[in-house]
VMD Tcl script that draws the C-alpha trace (Angstrom):
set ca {
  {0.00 0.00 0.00}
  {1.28 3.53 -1.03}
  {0.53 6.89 0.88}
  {0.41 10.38 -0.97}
  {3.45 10.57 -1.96}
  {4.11 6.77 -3.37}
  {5.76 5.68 -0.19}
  {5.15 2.11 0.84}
  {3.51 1.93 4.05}
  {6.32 -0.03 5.34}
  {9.70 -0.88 6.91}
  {12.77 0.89 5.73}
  {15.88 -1.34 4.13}
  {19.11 -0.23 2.73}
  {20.40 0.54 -0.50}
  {23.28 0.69 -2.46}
  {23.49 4.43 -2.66}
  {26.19 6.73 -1.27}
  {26.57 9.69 0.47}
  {27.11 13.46 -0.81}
  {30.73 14.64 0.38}
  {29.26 17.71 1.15}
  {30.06 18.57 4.84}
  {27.69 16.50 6.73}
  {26.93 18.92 9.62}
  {24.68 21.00 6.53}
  {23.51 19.22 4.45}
  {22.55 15.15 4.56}
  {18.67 15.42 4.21}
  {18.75 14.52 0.57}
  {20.95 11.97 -0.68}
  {19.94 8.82 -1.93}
  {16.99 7.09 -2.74}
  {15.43 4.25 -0.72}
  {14.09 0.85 -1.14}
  {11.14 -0.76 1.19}
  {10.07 -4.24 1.83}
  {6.57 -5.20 4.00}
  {7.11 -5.14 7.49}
  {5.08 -6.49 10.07}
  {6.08 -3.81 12.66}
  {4.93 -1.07 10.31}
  {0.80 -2.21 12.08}
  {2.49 -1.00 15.10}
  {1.03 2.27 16.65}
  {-1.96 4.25 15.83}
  {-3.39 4.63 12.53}
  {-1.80 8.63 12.42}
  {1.65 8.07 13.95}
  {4.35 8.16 11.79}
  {7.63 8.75 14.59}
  {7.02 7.17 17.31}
  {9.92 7.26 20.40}
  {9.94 4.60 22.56}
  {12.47 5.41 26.47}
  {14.70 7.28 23.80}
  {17.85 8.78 25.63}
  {20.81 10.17 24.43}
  {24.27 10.28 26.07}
  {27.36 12.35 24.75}
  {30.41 10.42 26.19}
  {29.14 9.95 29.84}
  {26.95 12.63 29.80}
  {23.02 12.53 28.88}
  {21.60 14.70 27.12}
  {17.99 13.22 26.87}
  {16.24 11.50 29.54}
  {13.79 8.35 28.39}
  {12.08 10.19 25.65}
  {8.40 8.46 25.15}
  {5.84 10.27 22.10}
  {4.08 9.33 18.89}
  {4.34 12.43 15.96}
  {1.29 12.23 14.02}
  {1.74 12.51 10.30}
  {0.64 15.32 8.49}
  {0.67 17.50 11.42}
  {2.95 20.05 12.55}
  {5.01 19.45 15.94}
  {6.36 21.65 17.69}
  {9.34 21.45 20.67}
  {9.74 24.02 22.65}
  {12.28 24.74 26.35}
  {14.87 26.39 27.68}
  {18.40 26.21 25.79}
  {20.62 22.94 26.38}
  {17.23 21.26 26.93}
  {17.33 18.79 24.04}
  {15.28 19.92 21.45}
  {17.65 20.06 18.45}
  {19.62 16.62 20.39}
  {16.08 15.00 19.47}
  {15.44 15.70 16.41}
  {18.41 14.59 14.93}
  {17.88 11.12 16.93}
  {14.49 11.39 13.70}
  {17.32 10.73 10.92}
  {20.16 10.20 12.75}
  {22.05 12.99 12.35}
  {23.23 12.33 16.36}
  {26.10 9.70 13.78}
  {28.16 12.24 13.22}
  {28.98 12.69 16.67}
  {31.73 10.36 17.70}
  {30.89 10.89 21.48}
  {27.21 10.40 20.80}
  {25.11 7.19 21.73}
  {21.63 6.55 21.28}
  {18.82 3.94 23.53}
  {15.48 3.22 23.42}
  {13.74 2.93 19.83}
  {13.21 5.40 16.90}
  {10.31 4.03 14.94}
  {9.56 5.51 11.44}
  {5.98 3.64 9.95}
  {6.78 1.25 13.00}
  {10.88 0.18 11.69}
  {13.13 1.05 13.87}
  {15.67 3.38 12.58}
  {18.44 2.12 14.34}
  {18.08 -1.36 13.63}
  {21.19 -2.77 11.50}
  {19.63 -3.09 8.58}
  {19.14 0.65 8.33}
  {20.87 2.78 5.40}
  {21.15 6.24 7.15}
  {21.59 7.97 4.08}
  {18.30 6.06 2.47}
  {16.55 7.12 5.99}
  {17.71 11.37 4.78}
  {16.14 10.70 1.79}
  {12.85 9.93 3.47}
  {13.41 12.39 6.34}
  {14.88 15.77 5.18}
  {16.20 18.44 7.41}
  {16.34 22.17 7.39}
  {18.70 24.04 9.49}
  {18.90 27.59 11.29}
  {20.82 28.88 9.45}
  {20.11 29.08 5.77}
  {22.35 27.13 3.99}
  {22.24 27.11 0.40}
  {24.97 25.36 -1.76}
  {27.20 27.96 -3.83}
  {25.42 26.36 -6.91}
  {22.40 27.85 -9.14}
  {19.08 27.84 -7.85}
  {18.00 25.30 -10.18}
  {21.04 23.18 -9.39}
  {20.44 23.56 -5.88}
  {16.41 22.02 -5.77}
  {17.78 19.38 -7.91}
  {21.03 18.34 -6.03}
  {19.21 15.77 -4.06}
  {17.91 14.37 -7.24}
  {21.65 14.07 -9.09}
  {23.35 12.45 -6.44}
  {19.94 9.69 -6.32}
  {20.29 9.13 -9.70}
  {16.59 9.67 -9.71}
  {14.18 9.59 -12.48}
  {11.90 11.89 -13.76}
  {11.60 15.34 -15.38}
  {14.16 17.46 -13.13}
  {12.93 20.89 -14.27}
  {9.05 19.66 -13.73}
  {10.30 18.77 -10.15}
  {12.41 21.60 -9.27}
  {9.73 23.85 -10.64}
  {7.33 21.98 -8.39}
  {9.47 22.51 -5.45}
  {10.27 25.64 -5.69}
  {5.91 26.44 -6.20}
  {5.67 24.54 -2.62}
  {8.48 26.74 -0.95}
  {6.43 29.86 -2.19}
  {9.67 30.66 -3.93}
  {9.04 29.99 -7.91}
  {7.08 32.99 -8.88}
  {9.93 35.20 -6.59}
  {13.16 33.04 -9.04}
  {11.36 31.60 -12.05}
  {13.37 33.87 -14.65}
  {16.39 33.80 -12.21}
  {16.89 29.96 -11.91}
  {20.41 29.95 -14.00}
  {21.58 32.80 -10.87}
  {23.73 31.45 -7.60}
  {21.32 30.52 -4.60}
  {23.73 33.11 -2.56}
  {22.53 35.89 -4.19}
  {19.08 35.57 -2.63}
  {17.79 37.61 0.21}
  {18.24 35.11 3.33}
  {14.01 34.28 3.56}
  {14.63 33.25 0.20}
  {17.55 31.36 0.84}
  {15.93 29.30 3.72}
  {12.74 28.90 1.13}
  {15.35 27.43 -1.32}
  {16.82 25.00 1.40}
  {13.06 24.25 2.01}
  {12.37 23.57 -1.98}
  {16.19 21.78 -1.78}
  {14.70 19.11 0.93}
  {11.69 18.56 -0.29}
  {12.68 17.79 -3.78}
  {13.13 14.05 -3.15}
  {9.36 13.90 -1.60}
  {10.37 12.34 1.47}
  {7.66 11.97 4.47}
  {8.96 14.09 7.40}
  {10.35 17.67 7.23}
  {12.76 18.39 9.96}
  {13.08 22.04 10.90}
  {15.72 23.33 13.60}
  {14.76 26.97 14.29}
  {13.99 27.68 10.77}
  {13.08 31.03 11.05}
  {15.74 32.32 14.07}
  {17.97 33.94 11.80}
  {15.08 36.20 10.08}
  {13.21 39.20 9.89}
  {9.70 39.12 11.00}
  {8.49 39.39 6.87}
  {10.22 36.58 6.17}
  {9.97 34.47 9.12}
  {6.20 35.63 8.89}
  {6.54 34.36 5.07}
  {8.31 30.59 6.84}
  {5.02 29.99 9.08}
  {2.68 30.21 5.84}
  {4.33 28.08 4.18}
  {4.93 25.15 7.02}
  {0.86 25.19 7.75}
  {0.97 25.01 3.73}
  {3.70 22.09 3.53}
  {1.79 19.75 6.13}
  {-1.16 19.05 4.38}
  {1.53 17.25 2.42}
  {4.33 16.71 4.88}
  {4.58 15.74 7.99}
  {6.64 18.65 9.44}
  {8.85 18.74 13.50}
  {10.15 22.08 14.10}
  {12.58 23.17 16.86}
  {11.56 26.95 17.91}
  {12.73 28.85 21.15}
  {9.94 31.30 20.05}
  {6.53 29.88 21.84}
  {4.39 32.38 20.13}
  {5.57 30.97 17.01}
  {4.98 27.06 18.32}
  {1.23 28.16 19.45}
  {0.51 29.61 15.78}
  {1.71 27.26 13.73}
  {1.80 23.61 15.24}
  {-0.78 21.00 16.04}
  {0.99 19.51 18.93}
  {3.65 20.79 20.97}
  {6.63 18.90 22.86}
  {7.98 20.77 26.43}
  {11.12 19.79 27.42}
  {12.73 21.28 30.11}
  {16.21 21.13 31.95}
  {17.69 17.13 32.28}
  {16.73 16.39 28.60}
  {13.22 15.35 30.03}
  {10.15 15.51 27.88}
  {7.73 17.44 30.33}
  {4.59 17.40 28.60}
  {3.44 16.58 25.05}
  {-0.35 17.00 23.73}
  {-2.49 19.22 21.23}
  {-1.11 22.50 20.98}
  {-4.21 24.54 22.40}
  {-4.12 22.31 25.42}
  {-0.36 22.85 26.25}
  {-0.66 26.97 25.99}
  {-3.94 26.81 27.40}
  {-4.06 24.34 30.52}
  {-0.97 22.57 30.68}
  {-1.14 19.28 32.82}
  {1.86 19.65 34.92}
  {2.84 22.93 36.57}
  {6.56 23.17 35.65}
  {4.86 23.30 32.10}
  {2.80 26.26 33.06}
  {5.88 28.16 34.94}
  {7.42 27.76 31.64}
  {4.67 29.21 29.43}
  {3.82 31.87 31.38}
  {7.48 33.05 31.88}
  {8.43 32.12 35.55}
  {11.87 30.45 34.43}
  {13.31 30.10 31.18}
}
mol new
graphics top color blue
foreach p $ca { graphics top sphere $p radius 0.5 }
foreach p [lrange $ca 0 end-1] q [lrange $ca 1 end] { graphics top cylinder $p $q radius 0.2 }
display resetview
């Protein structure tokens, strides 16, 4: 069985493709494409779950960094995780595609589950898992490459099939960038302003059509136009994405997500549920101290 965007509704395996030797800590959301087989854990989970953590904790050397991290990330929704700095936010999201690798002192327990496969298991390609779960990063971070070349990097280094300039034009329309660079697409990426240079990392990770969009404070380094210009277009890209975004900003988690993530100091996860609910009447009061500004 297939979802929108011709996924199967399955386990992830490995494939024989290799990794861009572009400098890993920017860019590894798009690399290679990805075969699936049937797997039985994919029934796992409710119906609308797509990530799923199960006692997920993170340790650099001795030290840990997240503390028994338990949620389910419904797909097509957007999540939100919000605390205090050094809290874990960014450290968990990078557990999603397992950025956390490229951290010789990091070590990761408990299960990652994407469509109910764990993404840790052995049999796991990390670079097939990018191509499924794309990332985009504070800062924007576009390649010094044409625009065009840029929305269809992901594509070269897959080998993928297909009409490239039907798919970066498509891209680009779902970034809200095209009708901004559509008689520009032959000029360097770097030229842009820097909204439009986080829209073309946007258009640049979504080019592969992978499931989840990873966000780490994707507006932090913007003006309010353009970050204003950001939080259209992730309410736009969930009704085909399933979008996680890392914010320090809780006004912006309380506009744009569905469900929001608290963690607080310890790496623990404090409180997850529907968005309204969190900002609104928050379960535990640490939550609610929090919110309303008694500690950062």
């Amino acid at each position: 069985m297939t979802d929108g965007h011709g996924q199967a509704d399955d386990g992830i395996e490995p494939d024989g493709g290799e990794a861009t030797t572009e400098d890993p800590s920017t860019e590894m959301s798009i690399t290679t494409d990805v075969s699936e087989s049937v797997s039985a854990s994919a029934t796992t989970g409710e119906a609308d779950t797509l990530v799923e953590a199960r006692d997920v904790s993170v340790y650099y050397n001795d030290e840990r960094a997240l503390n028994d991290i338990t949620m389910e990330i419904p797909r097509n929704r957007v999540t939100a995780m919000i605390g205090p700095s050094g809290c874990g936010k960014s450290t968990f999201l990078r557990c999603i595609n397992r950025m956390n690798d490229m951290i010789d002192a990091a070590r990761v327990e408990g299960d990652l589950l994407l469509r109910g496969k764990n993404v840790y298991d052995d049999d796991v390609d990390p670079v097939a898992l990018r191509r499924r779960v794309g990332m985009v990063f504070q800062k924007p971070n576009p390649f010094p490459k044409s625009i065009y070349d840029n929305v269809a990097y992901g594509l070269e280094i897959q080998g993928a099939d297909g009409d490239y300039d039907a798919i970066v034009e498509e891209s680009l329309k779902r970034a809200a960038l095209w009708d901004e660079v559509k008689d520009q697409l032959d000029e360097s990426g770097l030229d842009l302003s820097g909204g439009q240079q986080q829209r073309l990392c946007i258009a640049r990770a979504i080019a592969p059509d992978p499931e989840v969009i990873l966000m780490d404070e994707p507006a932090s380094a913007l003006d309010p136009v353009a970050t204003s210009k950001i939080e259209d277009l992730i309410d736009d890209l969930a009704e085909e994405y399933t979008v996680v975004i890392v914010t320090h900003n809780m006004q912006q988690a309380a506009r744009i997500s569905d469900k929001t993530a608290v963690f607080l100091t310890g790496g623990e996860l404090v409180e997850f549920d529907d968005t309204d609910k969190i900002f609104e009447n928050p379960d535990s009061q640490r939550v609610e101290d929090y919110i309303t500004g008694k500690f950062g």
